[in-house]
C-alpha positions in Angstrom: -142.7 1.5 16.7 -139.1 1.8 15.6 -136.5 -0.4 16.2 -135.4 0.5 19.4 -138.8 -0.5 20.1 -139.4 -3.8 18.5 -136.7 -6.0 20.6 -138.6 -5.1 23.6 -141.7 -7.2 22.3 -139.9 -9.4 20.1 -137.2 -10.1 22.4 -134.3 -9.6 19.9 -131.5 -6.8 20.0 -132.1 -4.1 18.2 -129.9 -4.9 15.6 -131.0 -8.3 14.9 -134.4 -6.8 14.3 -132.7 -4.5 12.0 -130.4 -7.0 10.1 -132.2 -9.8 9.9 -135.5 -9.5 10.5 -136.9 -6.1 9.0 -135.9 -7.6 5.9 -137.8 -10.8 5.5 -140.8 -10.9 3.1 -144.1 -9.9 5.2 -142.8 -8.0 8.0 -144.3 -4.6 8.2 -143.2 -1.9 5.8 -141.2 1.0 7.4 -142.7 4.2 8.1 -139.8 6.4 7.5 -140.5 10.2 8.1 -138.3 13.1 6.7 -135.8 15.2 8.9 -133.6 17.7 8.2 -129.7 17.1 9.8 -126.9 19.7 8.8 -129.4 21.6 6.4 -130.1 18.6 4.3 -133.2 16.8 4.2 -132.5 13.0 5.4 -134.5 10.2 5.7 -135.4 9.0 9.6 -134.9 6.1 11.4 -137.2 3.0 10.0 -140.8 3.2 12.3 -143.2 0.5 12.3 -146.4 0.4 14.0 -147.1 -1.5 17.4 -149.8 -3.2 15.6 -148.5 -5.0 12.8 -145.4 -6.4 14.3 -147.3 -8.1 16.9 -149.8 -9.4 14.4 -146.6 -10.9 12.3 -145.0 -12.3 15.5 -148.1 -14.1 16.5 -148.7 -15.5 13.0 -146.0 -18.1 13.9 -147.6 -19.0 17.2 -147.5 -23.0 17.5 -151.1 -24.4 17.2 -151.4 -26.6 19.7 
């Protein structure tokens, strides 16, 4: 899942998710595959999967 990705379940614009949330201790590490731009190899866009952001997002569900 990459960012563009996570506001859609999350419900947050991408670059909140980005900024402010990506950050925090215990939110998914970024899968971040290589690319090649202009003949130079480059780090990608920061992936995470489907999985474990949900997980994280329903670890603060409210017990009722």
């Amino acid at each position: 899942m990459g960012h563009r990705n996570d506001p859609t379940y999350l419900k947050r614009d991408a670059q909140v998710v980005r900024e402010r949330m990506a950050c925090l201790p215990g939110f998914p590490k970024a899968i971040r595959l290589p690319t090649m731009t202009a003949g130079k190899a480059r780090r990608s866009q920061p992936l995470y999967q489907a999985k474990e952001v949900i997980a994280r997002a329903r670890s603060f569900q409210e017990k009722h």
